[in-house]
C-alpha positions as CSV (number, residue, x, y, z in Angstrom):
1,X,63.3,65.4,3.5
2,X,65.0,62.2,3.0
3,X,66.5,60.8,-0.1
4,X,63.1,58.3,-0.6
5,X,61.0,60.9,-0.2
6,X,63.4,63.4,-2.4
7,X,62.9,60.6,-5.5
8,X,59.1,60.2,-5.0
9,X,58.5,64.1,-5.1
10,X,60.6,64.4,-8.5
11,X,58.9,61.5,-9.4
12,X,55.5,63.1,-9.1
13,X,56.7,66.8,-10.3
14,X,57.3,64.6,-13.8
15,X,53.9,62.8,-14.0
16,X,52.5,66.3,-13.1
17,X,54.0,67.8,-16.2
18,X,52.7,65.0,-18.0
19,X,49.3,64.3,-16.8
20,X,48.5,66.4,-13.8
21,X,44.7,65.6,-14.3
22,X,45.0,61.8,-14.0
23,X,47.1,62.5,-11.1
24,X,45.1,64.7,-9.0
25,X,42.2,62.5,-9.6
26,X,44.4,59.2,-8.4
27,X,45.7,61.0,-5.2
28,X,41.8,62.1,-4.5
29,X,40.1,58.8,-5.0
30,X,43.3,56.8,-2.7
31,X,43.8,60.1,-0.5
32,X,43.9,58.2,3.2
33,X,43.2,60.7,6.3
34,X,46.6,63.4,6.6
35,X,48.2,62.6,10.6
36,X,48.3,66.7,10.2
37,X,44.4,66.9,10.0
38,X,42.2,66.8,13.1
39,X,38.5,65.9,13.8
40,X,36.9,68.8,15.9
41,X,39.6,71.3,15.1
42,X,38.7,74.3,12.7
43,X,41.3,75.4,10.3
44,X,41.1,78.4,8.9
45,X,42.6,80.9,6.4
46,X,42.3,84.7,5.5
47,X,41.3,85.7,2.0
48,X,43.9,87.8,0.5
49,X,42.6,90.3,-0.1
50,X,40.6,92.5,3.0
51,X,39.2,95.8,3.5
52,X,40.0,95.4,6.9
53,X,37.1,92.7,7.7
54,X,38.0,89.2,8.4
55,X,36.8,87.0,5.9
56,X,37.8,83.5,4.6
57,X,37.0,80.0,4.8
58,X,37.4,77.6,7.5
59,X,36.7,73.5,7.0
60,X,36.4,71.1,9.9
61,X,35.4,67.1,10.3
62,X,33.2,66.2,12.8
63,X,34.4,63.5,14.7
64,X,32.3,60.8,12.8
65,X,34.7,62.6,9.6
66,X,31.6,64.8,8.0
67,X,33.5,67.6,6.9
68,X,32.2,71.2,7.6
69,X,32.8,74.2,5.3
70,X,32.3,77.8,6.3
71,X,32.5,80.6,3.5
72,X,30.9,83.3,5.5
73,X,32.0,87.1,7.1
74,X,33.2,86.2,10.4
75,X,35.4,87.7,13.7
76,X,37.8,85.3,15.0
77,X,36.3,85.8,18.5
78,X,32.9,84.9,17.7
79,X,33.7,82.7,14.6
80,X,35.1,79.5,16.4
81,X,32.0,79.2,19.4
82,X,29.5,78.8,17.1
83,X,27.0,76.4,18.7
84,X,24.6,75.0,16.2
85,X,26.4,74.8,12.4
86,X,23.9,73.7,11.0
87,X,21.3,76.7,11.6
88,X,24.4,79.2,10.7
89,X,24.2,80.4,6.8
90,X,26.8,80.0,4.5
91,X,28.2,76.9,6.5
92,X,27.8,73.6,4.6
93,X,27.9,70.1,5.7
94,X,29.1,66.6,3.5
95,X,28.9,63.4,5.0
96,X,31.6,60.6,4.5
97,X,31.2,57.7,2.6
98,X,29.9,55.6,5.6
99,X,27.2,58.3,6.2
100,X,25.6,58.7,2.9
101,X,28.0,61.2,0.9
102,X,26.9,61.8,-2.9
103,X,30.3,63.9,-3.2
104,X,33.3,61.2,-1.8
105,X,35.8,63.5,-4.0
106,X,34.9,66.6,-2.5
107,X,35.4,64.8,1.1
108,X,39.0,64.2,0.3
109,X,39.4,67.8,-1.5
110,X,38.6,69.3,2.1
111,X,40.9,67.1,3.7
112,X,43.4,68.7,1.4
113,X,42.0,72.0,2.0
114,X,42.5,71.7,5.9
115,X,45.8,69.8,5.2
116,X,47.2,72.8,3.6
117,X,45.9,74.9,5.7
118,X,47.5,73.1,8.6
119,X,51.0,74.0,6.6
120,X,50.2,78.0,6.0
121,X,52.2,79.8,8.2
122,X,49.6,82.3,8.1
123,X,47.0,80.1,9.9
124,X,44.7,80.2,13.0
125,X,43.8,76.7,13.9
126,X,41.1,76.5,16.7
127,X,40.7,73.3,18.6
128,X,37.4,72.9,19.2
129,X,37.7,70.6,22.5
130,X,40.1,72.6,24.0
């Protein structure tokens, strides 16, 4: 991290303290598309706690930038060659501004989600195309 990017990060740490609300709320409605998130990639975490199952939640974007959540029970092997999302319970779908979305803000709350996923050093990331 450079000494720019060392200023801005103290920078926001102090309006944080001050008004995290208002800030969270600024970086979601002028959020631009993270380089570190990927349109037909699934990124996915574990939940903490297991009983041995593999559970969690995975969000992807669709290439036309829909965002896709999954919240269900899954294995790994099958979890990722899902064919028809739509049909598959517990998965749920919002569209983009361009296509209609009544939640914008949860849009760009996913894209955080699969941003900070994309950091976890605990993640499986599975690119759909490959």
């Amino acid at each position: 991290m450079n000494k720019k990017q060392k200023q801005i990060e103290e920078k926001i740490k102090k309006l944080l303290l001050e008004d995290g609300n208002t800030v969270i709320k600024a970086v979601l409605e002028n959020l631009a598309w993270p380089r570190e998130v990927d349109t037909d990639t699934k990124y996915f975490v574990r939940e903490d706690d297991g009983d041995g199952a593999i559970r969690g939640v995975s969000v992807h974007f669709l290439s036309n930038g829909d965002s896709v959540i999954d919240l269900r029970e899954c294995c790994i092997e099958s979890h990722f060659v899902e064919s028809d999302i739509y049909s598959t319970p517990h998965v749920y779908r919002f569209r983009n501004v361009y296509g209609g979305s009544m939640n914008p803000l949860i849009q760009k709350a996913l894209l955080l989600l699969a941003l900070t996923i994309a950091n976890d050093p605990d993640k499986e990331i599975k690119n759909e195309t490959s």
